[in-house]
N, C-alpha and C positions, 0 to 999 in steps of 0.2 A: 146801291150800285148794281147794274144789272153785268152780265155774263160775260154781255161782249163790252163792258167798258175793263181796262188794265186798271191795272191797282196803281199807285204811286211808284211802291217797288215794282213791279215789271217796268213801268215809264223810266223809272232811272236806271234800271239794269239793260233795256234795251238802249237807252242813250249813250250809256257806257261802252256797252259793245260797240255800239253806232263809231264811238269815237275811239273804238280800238284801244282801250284802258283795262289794266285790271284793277280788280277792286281797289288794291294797293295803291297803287299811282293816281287813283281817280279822290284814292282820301287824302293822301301826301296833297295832293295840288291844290284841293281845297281847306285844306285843316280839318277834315273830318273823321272822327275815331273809327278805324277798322270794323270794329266790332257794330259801330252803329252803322256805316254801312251794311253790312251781311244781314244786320236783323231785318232792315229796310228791306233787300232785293228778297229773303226771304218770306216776306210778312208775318216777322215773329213780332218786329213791333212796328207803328206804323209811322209815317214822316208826316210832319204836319203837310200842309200842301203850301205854305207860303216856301217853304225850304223844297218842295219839286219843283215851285216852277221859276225860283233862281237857280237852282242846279242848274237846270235844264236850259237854262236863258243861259250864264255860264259855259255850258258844253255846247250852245251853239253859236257863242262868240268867240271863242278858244279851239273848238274844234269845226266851226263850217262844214254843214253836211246838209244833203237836200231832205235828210228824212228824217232829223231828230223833233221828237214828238214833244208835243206840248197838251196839259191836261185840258181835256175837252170843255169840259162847264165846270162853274164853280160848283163848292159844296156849301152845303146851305145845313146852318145846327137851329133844330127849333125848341125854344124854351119858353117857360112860364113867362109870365110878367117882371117874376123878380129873379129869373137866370137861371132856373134850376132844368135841366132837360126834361123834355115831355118824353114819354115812355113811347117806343116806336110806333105804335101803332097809331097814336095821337099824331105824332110826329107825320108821317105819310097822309094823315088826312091833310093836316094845314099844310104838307110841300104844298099836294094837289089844289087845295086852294090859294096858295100863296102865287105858286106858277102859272096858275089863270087868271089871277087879278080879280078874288073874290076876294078882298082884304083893303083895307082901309090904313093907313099909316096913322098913328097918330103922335100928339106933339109929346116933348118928353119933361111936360111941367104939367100943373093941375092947380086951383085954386081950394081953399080950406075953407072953411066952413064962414070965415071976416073978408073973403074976398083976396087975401095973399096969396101968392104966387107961391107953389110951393116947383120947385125943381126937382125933377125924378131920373133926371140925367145920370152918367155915371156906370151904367151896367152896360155891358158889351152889345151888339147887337142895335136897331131899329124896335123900336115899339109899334105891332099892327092890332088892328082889330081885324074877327071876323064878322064878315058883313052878308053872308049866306053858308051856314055852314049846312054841310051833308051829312046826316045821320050813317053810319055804318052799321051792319048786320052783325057785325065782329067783334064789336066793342060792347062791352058789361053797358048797364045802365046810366052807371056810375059817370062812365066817358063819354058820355053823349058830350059832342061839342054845345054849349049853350050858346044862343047867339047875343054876341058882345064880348066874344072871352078874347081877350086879349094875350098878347104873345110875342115872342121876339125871336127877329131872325136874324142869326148870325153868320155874315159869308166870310167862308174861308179864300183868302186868294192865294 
């Protein structure tokens, strides 16, 4: 997240204000715990994004305002093959590839060794391949993306 994008908490503390709530009245109306509020606007901990952009969808059906804000793009979690998070650094290469449509989807079964279908469904996310990866100057040897490494993106909405 770069500088000039808000956090969740900012987006729903500025919503709040927007709609002239205090934190109190803005948890009361939704059933949400006080305390998890504050952690949220404070970013001691953080809100998933499907719960900002129903708040927010919430406080701008319940309170109409020209300027209550909605999260810009989604967020995008990159993981192994079999779900475990790629370490950031891996992780911002394949955004950068994923976001230019150097990546390949692929299907989420495979065939065994007699010709059965085996199904690899079930884990969260889209299965891609990379299909032009970029070496980095920054990355151990070890992280060289190989080409064909497969991966999974996970959007948060």
């Amino acid at each position: 997240m770069n500088s000039t994008q808000a956090t969740a908490g900012e987006l729903i503390k500025k919503a709040r204000k927007q709609a002239k709530l205090t934190q109190k009245q803005l948890a009361t109306k939704y059933g949400i715990p006080t305390r998890s509020l504050e952690d949220w606007e404070t970013n001691r901990h953080s809100c998933p994004n499907y719960v900002v952009t129903l708040l927010l969808h919430c406080l701008e059906i319940d309170f109409p305002t020209e300027t209550v804000t909605k999260p810009a793009e989604p967020v995008y979690t990159f993981t192994d093959k079999y779900g475990k998070p790629l370490p950031q650094k891996l992780a911002d290469l394949f955004r950068a590839e994923f976001l230019s449509g150097k990546v390949q989807e692929q299907p989420e079964c495979s065939q065994d060794f007699y010709g059965e279908t085996i199904l690899t469904a079930g884990k969260r996310g889209k299965l891609y391949l990379c299909t032009d990866p970029k070496p980095n100057i920054d990355l151990n040897p070890e992280q060289e993306i190989p080409m064909g490494f497969e991966f999974r993106v996970i959007k948060e909405v």
